[in-house]
Backbone as JSON Lines, residues from 0, in Angstrom:
{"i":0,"aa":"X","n":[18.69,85.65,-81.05],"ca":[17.56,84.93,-81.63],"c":[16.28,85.39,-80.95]}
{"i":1,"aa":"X","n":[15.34,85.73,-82.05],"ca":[13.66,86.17,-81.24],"c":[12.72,85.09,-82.04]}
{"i":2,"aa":"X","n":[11.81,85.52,-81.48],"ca":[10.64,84.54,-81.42],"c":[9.96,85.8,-82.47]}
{"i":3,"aa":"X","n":[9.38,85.07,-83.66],"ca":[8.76,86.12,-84.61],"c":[7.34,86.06,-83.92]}
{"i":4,"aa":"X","n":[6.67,87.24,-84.26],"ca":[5.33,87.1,-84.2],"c":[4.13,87.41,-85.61]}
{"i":5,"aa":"X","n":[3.26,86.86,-85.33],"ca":[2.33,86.87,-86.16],"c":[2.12,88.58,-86.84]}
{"i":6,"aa":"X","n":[2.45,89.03,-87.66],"ca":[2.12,87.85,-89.19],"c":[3.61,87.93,-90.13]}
{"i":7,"aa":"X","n":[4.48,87.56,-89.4],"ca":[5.54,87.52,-89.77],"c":[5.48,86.13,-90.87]}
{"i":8,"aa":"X","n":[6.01,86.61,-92.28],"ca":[6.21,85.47,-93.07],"c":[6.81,84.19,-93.03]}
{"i":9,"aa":"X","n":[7.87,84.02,-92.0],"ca":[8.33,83.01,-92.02],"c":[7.09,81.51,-91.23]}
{"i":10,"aa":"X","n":[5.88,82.49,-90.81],"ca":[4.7,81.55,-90.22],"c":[4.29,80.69,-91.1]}
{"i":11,"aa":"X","n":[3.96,81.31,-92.17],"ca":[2.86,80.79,-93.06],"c":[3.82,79.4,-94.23]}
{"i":12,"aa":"X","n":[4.89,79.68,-94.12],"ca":[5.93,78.95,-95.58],"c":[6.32,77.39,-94.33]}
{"i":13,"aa":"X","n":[5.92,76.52,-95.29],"ca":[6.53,75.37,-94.52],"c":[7.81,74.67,-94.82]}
{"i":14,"aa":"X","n":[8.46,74.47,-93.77],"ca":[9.55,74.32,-93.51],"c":[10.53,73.11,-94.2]}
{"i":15,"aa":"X","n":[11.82,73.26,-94.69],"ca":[12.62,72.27,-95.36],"c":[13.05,71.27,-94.63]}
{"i":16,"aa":"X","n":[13.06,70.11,-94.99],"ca":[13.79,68.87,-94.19],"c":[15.35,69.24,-93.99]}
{"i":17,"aa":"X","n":[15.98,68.86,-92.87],"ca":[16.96,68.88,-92.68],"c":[17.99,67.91,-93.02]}
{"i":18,"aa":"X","n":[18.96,68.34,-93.94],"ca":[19.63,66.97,-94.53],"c":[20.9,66.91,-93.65]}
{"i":19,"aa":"X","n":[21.17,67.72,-92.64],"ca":[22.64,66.96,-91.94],"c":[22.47,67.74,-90.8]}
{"i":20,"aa":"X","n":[23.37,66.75,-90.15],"ca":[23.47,67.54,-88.35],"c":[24.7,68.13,-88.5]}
{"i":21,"aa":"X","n":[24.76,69.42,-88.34],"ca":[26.42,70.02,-87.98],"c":[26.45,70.74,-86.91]}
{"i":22,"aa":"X","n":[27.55,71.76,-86.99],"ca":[27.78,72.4,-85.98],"c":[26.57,73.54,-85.79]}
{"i":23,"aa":"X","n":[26.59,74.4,-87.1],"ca":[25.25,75.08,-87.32],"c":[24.09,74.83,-86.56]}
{"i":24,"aa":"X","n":[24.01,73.92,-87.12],"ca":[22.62,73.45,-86.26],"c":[22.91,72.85,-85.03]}
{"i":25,"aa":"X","n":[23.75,72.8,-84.24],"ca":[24.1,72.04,-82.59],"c":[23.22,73.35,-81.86]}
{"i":26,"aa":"X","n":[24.55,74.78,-82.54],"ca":[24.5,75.97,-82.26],"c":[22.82,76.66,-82.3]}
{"i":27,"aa":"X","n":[22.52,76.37,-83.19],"ca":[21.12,77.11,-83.25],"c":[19.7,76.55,-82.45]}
{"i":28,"aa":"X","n":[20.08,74.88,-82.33],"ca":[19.32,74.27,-81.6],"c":[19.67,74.48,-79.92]}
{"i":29,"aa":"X","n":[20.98,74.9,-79.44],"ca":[20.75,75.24,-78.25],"c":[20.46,76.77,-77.84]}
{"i":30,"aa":"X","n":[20.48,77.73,-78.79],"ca":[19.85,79.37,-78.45],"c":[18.79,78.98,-78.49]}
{"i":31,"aa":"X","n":[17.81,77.84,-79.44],"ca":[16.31,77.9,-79.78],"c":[15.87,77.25,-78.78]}
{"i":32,"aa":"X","n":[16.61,76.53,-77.58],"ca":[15.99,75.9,-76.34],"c":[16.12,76.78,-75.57]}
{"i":33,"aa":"X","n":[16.99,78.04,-75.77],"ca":[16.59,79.13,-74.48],"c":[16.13,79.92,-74.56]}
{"i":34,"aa":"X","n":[15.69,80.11,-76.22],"ca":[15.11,81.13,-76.58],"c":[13.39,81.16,-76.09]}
{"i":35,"aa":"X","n":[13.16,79.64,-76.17],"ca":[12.19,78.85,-75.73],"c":[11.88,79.56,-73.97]}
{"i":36,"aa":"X","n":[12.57,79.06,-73.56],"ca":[13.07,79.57,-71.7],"c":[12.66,80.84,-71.82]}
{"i":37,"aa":"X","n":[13.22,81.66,-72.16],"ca":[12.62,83.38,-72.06],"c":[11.71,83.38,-72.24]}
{"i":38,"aa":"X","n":[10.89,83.12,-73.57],"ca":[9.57,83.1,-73.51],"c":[8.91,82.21,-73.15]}
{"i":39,"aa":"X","n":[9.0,81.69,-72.28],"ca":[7.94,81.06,-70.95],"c":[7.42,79.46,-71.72]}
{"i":40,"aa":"X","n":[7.86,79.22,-72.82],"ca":[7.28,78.14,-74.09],"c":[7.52,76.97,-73.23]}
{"i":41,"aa":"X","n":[6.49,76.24,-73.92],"ca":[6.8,74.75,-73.68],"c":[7.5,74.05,-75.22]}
{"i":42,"aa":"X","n":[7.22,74.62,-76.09],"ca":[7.8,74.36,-77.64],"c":[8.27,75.6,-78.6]}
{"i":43,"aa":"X","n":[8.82,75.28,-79.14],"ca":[9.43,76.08,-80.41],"c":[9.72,75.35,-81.48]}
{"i":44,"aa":"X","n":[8.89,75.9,-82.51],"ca":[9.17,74.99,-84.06],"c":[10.3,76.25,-84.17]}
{"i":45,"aa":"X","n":[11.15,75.5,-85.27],"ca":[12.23,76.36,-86.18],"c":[11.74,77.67,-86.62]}
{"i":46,"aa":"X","n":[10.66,78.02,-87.25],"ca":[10.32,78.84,-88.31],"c":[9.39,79.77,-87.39]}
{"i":47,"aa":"X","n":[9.32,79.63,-85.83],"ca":[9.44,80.4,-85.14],"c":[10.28,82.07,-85.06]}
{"i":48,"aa":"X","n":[11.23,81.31,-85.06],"ca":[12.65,81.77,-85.27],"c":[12.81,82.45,-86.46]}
{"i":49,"aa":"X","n":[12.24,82.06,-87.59],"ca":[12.68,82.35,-88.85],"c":[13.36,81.27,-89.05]}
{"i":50,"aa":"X","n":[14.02,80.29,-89.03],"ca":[14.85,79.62,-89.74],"c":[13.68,78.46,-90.39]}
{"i":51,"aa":"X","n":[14.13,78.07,-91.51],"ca":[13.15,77.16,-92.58],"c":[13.5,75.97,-92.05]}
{"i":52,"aa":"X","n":[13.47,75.38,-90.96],"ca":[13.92,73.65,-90.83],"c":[13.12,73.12,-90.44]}
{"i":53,"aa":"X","n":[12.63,71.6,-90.72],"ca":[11.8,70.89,-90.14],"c":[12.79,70.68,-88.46]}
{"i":54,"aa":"X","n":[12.35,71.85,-87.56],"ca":[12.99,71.3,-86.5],"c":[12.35,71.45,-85.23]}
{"i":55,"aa":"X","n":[11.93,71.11,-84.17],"ca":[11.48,71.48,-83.0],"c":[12.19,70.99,-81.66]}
{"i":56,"aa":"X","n":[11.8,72.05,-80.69],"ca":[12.71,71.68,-79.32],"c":[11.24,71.91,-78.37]}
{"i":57,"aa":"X","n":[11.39,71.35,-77.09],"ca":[10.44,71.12,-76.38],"c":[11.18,70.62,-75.03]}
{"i":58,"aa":"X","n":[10.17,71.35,-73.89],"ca":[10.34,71.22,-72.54],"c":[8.79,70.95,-71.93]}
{"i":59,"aa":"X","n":[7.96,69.81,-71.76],"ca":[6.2,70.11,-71.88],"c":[6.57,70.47,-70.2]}
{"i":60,"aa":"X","n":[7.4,70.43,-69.56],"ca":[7.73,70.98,-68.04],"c":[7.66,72.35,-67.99]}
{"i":61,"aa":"X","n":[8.21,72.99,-69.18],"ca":[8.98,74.78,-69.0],"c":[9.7,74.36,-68.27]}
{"i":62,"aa":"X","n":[9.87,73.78,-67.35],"ca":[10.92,74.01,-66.47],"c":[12.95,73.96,-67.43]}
{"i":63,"aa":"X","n":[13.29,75.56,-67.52],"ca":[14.79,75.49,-67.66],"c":[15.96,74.0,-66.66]}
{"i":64,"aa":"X","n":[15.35,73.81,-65.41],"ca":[16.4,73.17,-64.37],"c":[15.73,71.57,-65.05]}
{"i":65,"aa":"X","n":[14.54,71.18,-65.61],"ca":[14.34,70.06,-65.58],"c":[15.04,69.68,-67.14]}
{"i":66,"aa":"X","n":[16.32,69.55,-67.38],"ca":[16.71,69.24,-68.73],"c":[16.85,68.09,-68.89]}
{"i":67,"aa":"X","n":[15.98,67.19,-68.4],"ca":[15.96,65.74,-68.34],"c":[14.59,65.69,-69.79]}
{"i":68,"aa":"X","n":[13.72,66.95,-69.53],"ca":[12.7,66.96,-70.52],"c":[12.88,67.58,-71.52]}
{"i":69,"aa":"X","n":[14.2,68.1,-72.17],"ca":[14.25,68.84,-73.39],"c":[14.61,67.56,-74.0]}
{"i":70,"aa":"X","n":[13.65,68.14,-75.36],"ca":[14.05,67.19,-76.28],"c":[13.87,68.21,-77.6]}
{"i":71,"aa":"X","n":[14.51,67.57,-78.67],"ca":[14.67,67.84,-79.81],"c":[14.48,67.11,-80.8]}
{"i":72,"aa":"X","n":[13.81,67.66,-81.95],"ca":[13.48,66.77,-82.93],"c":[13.49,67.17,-84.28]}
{"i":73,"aa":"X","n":[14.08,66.33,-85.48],"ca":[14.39,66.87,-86.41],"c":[13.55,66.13,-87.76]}
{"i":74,"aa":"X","n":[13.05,66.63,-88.51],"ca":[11.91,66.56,-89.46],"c":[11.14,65.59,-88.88]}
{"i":75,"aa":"X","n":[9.81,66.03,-88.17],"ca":[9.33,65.27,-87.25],"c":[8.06,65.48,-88.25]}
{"i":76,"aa":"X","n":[7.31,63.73,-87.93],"ca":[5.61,63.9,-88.71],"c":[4.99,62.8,-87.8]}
{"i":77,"aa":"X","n":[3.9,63.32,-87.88],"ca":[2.71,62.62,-86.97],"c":[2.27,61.36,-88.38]}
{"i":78,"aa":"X","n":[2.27,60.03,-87.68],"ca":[1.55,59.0,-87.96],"c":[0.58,58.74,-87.43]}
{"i":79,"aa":"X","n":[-0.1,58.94,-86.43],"ca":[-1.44,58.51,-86.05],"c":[-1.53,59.07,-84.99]}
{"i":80,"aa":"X","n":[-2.67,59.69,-85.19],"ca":[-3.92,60.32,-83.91],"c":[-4.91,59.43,-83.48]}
{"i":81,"aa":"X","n":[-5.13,59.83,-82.49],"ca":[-6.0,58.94,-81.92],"c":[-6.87,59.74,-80.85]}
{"i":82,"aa":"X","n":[-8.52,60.25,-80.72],"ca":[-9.15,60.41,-79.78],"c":[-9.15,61.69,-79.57]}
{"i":83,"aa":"X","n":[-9.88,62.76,-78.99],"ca":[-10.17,63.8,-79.09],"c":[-9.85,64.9,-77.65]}
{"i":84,"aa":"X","n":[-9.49,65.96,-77.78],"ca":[-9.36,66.9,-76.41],"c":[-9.45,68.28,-76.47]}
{"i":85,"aa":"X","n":[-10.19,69.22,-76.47],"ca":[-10.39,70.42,-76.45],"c":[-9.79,71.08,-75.21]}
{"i":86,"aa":"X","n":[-8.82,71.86,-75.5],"ca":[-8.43,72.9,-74.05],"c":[-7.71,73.96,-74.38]}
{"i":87,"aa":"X","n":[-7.39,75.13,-73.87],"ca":[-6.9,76.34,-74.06],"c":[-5.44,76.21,-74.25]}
{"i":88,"aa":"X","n":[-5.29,77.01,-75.49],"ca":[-4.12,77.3,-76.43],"c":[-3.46,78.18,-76.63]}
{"i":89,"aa":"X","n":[-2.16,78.71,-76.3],"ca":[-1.9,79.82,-76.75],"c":[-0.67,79.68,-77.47]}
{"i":90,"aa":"X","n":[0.06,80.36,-77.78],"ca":[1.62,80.47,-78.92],"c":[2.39,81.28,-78.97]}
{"i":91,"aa":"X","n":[3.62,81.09,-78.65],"ca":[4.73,82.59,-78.55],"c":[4.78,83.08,-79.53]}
{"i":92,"aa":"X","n":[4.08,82.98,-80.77],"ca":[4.05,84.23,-81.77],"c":[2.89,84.76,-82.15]}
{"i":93,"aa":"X","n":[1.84,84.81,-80.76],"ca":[0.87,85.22,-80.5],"c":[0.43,85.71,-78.88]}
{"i":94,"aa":"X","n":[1.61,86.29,-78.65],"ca":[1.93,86.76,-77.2],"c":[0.28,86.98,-76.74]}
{"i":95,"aa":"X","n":[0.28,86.45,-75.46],"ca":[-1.38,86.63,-74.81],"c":[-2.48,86.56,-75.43]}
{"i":96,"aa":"X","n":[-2.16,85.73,-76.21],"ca":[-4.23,85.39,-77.34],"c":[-3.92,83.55,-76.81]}
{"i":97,"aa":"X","n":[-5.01,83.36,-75.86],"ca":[-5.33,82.01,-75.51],"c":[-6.37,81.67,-76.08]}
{"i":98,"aa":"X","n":[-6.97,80.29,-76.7],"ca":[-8.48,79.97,-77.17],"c":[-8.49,78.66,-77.03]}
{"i":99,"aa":"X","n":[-9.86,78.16,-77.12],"ca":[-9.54,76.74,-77.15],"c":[-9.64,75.6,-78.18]}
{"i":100,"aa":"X","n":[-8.6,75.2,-78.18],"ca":[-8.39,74.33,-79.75],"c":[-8.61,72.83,-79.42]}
{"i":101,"aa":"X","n":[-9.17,72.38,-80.99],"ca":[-9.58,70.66,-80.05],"c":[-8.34,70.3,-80.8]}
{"i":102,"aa":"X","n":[-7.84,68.78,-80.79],"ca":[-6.73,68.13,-80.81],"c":[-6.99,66.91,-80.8]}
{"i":103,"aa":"X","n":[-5.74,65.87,-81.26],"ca":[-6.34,64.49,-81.19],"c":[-5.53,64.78,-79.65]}
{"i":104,"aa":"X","n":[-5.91,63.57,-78.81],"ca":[-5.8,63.07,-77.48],"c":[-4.11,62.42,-77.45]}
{"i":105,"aa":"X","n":[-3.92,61.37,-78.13],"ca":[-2.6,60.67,-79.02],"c":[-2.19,61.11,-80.03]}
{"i":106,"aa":"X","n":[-0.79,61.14,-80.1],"ca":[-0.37,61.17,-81.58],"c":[0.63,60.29,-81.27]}
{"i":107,"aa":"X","n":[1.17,59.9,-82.54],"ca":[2.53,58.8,-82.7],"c":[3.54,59.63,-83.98]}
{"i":108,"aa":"X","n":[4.55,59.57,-83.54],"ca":[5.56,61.01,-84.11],"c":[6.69,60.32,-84.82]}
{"i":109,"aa":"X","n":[6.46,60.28,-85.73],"ca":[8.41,59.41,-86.49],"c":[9.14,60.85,-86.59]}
{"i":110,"aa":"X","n":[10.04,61.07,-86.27],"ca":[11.93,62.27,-86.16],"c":[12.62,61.21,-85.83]}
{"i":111,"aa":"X","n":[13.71,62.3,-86.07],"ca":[15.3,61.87,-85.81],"c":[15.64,63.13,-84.67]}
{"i":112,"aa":"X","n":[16.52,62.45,-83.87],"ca":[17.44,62.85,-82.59],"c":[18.48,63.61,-83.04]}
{"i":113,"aa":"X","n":[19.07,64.3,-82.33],"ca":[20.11,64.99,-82.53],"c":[21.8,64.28,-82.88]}
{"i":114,"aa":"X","n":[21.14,62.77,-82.44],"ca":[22.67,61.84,-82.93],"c":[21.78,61.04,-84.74]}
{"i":115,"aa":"X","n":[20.66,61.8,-85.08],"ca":[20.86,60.97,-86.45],"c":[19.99,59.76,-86.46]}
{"i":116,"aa":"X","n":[19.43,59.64,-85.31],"ca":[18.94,58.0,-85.23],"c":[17.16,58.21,-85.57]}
{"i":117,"aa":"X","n":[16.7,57.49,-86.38],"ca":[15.52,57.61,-86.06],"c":[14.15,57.18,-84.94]}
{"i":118,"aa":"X","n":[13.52,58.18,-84.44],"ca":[12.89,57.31,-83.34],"c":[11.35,57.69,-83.4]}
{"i":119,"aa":"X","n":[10.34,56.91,-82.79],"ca":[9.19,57.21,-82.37],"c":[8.63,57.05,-81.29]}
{"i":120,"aa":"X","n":[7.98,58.5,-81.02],"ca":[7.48,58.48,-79.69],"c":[5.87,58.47,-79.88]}
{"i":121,"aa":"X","n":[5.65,58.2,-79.19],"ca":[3.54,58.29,-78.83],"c":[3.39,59.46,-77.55]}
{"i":122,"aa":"X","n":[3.08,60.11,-77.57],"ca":[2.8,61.14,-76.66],"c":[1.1,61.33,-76.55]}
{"i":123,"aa":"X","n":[0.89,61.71,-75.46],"ca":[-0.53,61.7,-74.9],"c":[-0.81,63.12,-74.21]}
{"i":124,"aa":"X","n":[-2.28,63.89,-74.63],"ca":[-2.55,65.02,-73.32],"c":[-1.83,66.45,-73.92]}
{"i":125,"aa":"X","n":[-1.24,67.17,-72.72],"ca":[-0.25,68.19,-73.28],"c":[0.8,67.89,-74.34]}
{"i":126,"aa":"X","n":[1.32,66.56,-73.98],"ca":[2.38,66.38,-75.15],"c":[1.92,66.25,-76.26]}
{"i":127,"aa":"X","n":[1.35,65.61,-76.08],"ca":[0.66,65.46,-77.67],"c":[0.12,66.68,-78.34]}
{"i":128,"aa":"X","n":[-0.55,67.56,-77.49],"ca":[-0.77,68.99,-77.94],"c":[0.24,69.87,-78.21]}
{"i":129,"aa":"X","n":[1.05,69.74,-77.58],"ca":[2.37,70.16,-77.64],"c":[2.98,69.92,-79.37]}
{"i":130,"aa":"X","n":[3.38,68.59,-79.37],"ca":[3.36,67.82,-80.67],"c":[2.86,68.56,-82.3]}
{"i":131,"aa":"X","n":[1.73,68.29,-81.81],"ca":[0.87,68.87,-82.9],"c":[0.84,70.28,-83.15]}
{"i":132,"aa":"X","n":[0.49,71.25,-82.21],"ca":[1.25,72.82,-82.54],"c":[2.5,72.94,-83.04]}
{"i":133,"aa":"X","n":[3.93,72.4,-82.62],"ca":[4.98,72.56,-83.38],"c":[4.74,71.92,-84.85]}
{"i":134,"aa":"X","n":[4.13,70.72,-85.07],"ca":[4.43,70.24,-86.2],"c":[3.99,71.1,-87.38]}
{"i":135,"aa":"X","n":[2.37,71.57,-86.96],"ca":[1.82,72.66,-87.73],"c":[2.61,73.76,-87.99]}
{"i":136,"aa":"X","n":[3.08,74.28,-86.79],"ca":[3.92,75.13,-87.35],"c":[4.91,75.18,-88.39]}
{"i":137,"aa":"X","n":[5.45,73.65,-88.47],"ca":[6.33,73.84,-89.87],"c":[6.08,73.26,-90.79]}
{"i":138,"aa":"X","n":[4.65,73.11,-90.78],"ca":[3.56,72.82,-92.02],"c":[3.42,74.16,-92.4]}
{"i":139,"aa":"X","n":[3.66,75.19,-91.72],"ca":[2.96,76.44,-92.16],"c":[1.76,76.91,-91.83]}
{"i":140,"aa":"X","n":[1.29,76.18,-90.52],"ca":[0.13,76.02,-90.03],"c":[-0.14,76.87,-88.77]}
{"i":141,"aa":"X","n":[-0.74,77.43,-88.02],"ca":[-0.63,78.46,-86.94],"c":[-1.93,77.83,-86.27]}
{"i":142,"aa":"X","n":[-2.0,78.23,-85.12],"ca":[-3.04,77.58,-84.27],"c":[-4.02,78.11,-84.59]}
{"i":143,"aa":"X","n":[-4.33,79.27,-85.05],"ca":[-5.67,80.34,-85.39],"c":[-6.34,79.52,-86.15]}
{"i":144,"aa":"X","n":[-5.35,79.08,-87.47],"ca":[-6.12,78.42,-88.11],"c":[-7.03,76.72,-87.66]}
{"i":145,"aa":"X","n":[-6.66,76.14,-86.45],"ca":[-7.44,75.35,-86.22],"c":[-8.26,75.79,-85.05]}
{"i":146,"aa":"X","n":[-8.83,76.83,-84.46],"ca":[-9.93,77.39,-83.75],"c":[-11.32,77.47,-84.5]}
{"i":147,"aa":"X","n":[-12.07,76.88,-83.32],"ca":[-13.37,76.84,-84.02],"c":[-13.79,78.19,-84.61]}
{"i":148,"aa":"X","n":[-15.07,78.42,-84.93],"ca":[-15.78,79.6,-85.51],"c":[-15.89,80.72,-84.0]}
{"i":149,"aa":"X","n":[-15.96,80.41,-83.11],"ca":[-16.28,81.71,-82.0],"c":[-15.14,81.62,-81.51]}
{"i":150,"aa":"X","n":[-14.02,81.22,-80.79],"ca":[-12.75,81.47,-80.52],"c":[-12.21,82.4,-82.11]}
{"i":151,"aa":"X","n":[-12.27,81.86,-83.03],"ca":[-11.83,82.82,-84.64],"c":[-12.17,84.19,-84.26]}
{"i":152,"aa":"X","n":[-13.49,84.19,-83.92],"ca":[-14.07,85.17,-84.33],"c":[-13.87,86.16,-82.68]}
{"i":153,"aa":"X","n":[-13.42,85.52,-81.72],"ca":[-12.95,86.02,-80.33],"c":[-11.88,86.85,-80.4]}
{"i":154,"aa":"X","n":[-10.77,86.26,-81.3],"ca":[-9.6,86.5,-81.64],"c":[-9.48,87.54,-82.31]}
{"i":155,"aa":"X","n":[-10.26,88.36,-83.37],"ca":[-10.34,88.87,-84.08],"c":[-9.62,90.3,-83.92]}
{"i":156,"aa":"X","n":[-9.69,90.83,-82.78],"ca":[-9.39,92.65,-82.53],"c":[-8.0,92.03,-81.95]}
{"i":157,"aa":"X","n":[-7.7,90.85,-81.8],"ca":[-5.96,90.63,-81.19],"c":[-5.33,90.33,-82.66]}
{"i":158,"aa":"X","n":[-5.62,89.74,-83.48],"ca":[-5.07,89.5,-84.71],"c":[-5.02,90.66,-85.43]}
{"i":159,"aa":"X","n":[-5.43,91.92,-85.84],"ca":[-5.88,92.89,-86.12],"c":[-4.72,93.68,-85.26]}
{"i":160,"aa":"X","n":[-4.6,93.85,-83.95],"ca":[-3.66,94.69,-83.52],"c":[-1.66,93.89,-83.6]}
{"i":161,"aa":"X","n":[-1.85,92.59,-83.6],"ca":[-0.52,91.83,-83.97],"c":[-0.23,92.2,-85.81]}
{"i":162,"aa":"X","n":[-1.35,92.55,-86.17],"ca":[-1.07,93.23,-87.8],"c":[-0.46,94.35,-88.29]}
{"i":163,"aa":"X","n":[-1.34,95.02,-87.06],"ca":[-0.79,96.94,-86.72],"c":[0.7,97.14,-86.27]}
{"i":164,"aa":"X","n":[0.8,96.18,-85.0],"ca":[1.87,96.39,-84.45],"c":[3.01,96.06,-85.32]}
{"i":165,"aa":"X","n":[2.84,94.56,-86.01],"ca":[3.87,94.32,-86.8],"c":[4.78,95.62,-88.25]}
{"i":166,"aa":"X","n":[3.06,95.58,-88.89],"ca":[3.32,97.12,-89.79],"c":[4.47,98.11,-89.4]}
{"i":167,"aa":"X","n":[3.8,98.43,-88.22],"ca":[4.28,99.49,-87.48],"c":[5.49,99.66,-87.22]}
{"i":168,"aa":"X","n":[6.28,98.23,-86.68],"ca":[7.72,98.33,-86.53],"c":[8.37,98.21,-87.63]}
{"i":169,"aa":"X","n":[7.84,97.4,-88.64],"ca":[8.05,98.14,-90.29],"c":[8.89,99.14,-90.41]}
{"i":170,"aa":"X","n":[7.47,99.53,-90.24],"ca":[7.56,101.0,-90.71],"c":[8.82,102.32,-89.71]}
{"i":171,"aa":"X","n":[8.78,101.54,-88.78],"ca":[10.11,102.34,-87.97],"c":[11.19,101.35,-88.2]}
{"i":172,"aa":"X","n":[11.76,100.5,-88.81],"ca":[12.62,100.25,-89.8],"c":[13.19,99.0,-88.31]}
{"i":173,"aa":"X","n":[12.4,98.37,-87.72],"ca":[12.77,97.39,-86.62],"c":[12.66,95.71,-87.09]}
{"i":174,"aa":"X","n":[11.76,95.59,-88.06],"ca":[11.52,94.69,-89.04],"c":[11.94,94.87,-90.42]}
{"i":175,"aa":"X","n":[12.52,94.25,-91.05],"ca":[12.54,94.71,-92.69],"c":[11.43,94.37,-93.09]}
{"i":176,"aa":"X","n":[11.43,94.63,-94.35],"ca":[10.32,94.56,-95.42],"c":[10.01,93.28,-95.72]}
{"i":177,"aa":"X","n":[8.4,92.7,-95.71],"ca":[8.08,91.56,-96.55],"c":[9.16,90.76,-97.56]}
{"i":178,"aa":"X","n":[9.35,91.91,-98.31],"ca":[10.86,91.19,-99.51],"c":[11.77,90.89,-99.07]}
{"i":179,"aa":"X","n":[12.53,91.63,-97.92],"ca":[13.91,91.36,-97.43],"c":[13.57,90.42,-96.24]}
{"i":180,"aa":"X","n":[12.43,90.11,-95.81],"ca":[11.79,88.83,-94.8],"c":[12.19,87.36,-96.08]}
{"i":181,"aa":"X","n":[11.59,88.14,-97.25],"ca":[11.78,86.54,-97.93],"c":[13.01,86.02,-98.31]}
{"i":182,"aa":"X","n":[13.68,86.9,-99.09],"ca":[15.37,86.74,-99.36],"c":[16.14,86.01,-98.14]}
{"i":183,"aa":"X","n":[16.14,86.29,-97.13],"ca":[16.5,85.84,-95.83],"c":[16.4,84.55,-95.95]}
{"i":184,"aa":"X","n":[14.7,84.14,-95.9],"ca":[13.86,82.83,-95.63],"c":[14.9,81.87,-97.01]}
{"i":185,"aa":"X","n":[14.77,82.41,-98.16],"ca":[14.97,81.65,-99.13],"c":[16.83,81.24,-99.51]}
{"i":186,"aa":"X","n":[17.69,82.41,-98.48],"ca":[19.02,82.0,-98.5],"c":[19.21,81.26,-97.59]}
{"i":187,"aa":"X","n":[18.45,80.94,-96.21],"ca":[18.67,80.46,-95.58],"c":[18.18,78.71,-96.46]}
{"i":188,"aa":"X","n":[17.49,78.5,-97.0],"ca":[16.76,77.67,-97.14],"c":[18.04,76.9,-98.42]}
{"i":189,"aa":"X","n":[18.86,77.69,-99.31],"ca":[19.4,77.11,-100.03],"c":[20.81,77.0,-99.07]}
{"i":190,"aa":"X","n":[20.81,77.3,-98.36],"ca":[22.32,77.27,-97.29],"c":[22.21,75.32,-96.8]}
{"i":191,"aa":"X","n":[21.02,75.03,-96.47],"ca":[20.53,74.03,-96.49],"c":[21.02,73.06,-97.1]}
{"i":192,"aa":"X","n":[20.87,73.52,-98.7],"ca":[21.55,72.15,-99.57],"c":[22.88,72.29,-99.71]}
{"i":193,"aa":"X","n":[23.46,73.68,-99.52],"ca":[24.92,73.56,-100.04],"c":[25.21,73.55,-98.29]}
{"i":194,"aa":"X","n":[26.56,74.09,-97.59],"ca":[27.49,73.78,-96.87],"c":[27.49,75.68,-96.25]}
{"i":195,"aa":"X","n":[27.29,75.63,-95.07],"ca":[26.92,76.8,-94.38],"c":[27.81,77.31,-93.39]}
């Protein structure tokens, strides 16, 4: 399992609700918490990954030894923000482009747990920033897009070379093609309703 990078399609398409917990998904949710670990993350939405699920895993520690703070969450949505915080942002599918993004201060989060139950948390600060980057993400949402006008426009020659580079491995046959990116996205996505 890798961590896609920008401008990999599976960024932009927002993600399917998850209708059952199985083994599949036990399995994929614990590579996507270490996949997390390698790359240094404090979060990982699903569609990170490529996979279409409303799903996210989170450590706001990083710390691998502190697994008292992984948590997991499955079709997760923000009910209420509250209050404002600007601070530097960055995203594992935007290896080394930091900027600073504002954010609400609070959010209040309705998901379900990995046993099925539904719960809500209120998270504050990093978590809450935390929060809100994964969720976007499987809105189809990327952090670029909520940077003001001069961080955008800061960003610009790094977005531009994450374009090149991506092409590029294309083109040396390390990525498939846009089309065979979507076929993927869209079998995975009907694997979903039927039995996988």
């Amino acid at each position: 399992m890798k961590v896609v990078h920008y401008p990999h399609p599976a960024l932009v398409h927002a993600t399917r609700p998850v209708p059952r917990i199985d083994k599949d998904l036990r399995i994929q949710v614990g590579q996507m918490i270490e996949t997390m670990y390698e790359a240094k993350g404090l979060g990982l939405a699903a569609n990170q990954v490529a996979l279409p699920y409303q799903l996210l895993v989170c450590n706001i520690s990083g710390d691998p030894n502190q697994k008292d703070q992984e948590e997991v969450y499955i079709n997760p949505v923000i009910v209420d923000r509250k209050g404002i915080q600007e601070d530097e942002e960055g995203c594992l599918s935007f290896p080394g482009l930091f900027q600073k993004v504002r954010r609400a201060k609070t959010v209040k989060v309705q998901a379900y747990n990995m046993q099925g139950e539904a719960v809500e948390i209120t998270a504050h600060d990093l978590a809450a920033r935390c929060w809100q980057h994964e969720i976007d993400h499987l809105n189809g949402i990327m952090f670029i897009a909520k940077m003001g006008p001069i961080a955008r426009l800061a960003s610009r020659g790094s977005l531009k070379a994450f374009e090149q580079e991506f092409r590029d491995a294309q083109k040396r046959g390390e990525i498939p093609p846009d089309a065979d990116l979507e076929k993927m996205r869209q079998a995975l996505e009907e694997g979903l309703n039927g039995h996988h």
